[in-house]
C-alpha positions in Angstrom: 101.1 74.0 173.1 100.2 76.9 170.6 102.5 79.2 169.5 101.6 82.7 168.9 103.0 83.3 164.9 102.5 87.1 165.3 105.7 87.2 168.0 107.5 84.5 166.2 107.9 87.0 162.7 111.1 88.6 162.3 111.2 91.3 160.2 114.0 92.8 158.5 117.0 94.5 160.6 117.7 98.0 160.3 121.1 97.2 159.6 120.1 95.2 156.3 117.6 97.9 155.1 119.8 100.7 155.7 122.3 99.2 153.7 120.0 98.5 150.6 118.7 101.9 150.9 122.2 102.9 150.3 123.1 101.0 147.3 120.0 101.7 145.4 120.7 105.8 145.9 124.3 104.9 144.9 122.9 103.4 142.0 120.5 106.1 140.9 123.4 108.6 141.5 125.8 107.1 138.8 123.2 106.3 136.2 121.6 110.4 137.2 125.4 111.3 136.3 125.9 109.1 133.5 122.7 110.6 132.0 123.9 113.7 133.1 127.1 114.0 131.4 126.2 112.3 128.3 128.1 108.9 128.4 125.0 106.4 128.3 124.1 108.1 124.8 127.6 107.3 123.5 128.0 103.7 125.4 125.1 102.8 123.2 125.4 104.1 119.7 125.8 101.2 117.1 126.3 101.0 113.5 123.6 98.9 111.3 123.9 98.6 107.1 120.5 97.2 105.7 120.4 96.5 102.2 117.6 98.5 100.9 118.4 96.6 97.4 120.5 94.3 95.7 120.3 93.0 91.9 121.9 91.7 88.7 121.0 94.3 85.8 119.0 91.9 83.5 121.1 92.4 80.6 125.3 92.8 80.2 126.8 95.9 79.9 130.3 96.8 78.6 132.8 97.9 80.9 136.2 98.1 80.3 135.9 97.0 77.1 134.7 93.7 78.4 130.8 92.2 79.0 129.9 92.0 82.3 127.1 91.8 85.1 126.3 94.6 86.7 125.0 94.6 90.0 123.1 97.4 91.7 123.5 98.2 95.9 121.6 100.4 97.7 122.8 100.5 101.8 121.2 102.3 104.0 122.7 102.9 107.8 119.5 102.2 110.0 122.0 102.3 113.4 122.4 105.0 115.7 126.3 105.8 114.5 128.2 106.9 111.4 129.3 103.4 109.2 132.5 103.3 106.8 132.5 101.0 104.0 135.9 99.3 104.4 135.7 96.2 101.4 133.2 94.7 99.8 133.4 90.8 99.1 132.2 88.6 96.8 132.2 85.0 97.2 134.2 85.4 100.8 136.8 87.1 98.7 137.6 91.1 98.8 136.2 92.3 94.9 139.7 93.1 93.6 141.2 89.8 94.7 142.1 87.0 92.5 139.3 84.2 93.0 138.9 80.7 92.1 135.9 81.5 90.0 137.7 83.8 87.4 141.1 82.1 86.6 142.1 85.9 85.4 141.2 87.7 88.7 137.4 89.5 89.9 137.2 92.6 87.0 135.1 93.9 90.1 134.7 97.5 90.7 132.5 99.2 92.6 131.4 102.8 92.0 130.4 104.9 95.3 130.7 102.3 97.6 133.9 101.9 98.9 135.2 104.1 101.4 132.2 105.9 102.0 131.2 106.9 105.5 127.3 106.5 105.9 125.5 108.7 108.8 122.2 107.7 110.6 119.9 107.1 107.8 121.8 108.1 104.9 121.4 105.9 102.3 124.2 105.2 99.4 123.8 103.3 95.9 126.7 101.8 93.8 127.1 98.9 91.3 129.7 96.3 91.2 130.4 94.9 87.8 131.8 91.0 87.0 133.0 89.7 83.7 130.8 87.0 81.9 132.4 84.2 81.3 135.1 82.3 83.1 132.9 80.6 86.1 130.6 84.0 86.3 127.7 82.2 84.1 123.8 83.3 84.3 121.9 81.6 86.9 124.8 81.6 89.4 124.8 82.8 92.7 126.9 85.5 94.4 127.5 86.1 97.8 127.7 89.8 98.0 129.2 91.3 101.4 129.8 94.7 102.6 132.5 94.9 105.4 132.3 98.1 108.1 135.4 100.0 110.0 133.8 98.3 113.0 134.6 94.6 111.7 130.6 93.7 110.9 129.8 91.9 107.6 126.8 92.6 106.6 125.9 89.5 103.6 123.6 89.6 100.5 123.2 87.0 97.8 122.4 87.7 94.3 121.3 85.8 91.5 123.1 86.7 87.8 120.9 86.6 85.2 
């Protein structure tokens, strides 16, 4: 007994098509309005930092009457939204926090770093100064990290000479 295949194929209902012709125009008509009225633009706007550059000075400077390393930051904001500077961190620690590797406290300060708000590719230099002595000795390492509005970290390490 041969069977004929031609009479035996089914193709697809017109119920089924008609009902996946539907939901693809549905689904061109929200994205056509969501391009329309701006919201995918704003549903995908992100902040990025990128440290352009990040060093130890190579010799102390004075600052506040005491010697201390200076280190240099350059950010720049490489994402498609503003980015605020909320703290900056060294060692997992925010800079004007006491810390286990200065029994007197970080003499941390940063200047035109903190608080800034960064547009799309703005970039922003600063310095962050630490005392020598105590446990801040050359050769050691810091983990430098700039913390944004939006809750990012965005980590460095530097190496004190």
């Amino acid at each position: 007994m041969k069977r004929n295949l031609r009479r035996n194929r089914k193709g697809m209902s017109i119920v089924i098509s008609t009902i996946i012709i539907i939901a693809i125009s549905i689904t061109m008509a929200i994205a056509m309005s969501f391009w329309a009225m701006g919201i995918g633009d704003s549903l995908t706007k992100f902040e990025k930092l990128e440290f352009v550059t990040a060093y130890a000075g190579d010799t102390q400077v004075t600052y506040l009457g005491r010697a201390c390393f200076q280190i240099f930051i350059q950010v720049k904001n490489t994402g498609t939204n503003t980015a605020t500077i909320n703290n900056i961190f060294l060692d997992n620690k925010p800079y004007n926090a006491a810390s286990s590797r200065t029994p007197g406290g970080i003499l941390a300060y940063q200047t035109g770093i903190y608080g800034v708000i960064l547009q799309t590719g703005q970039a922003l230099g600063g310095s962050v100064y630490l005392p020598v002595g105590g446990l801040w000795n050359s050769g050691d390492y810091v983990d430098l990290e700039l913390e944004t509005s939006a809750g990012r970290h965005y980590p460095y390490t530097v190496v004190l000479p």
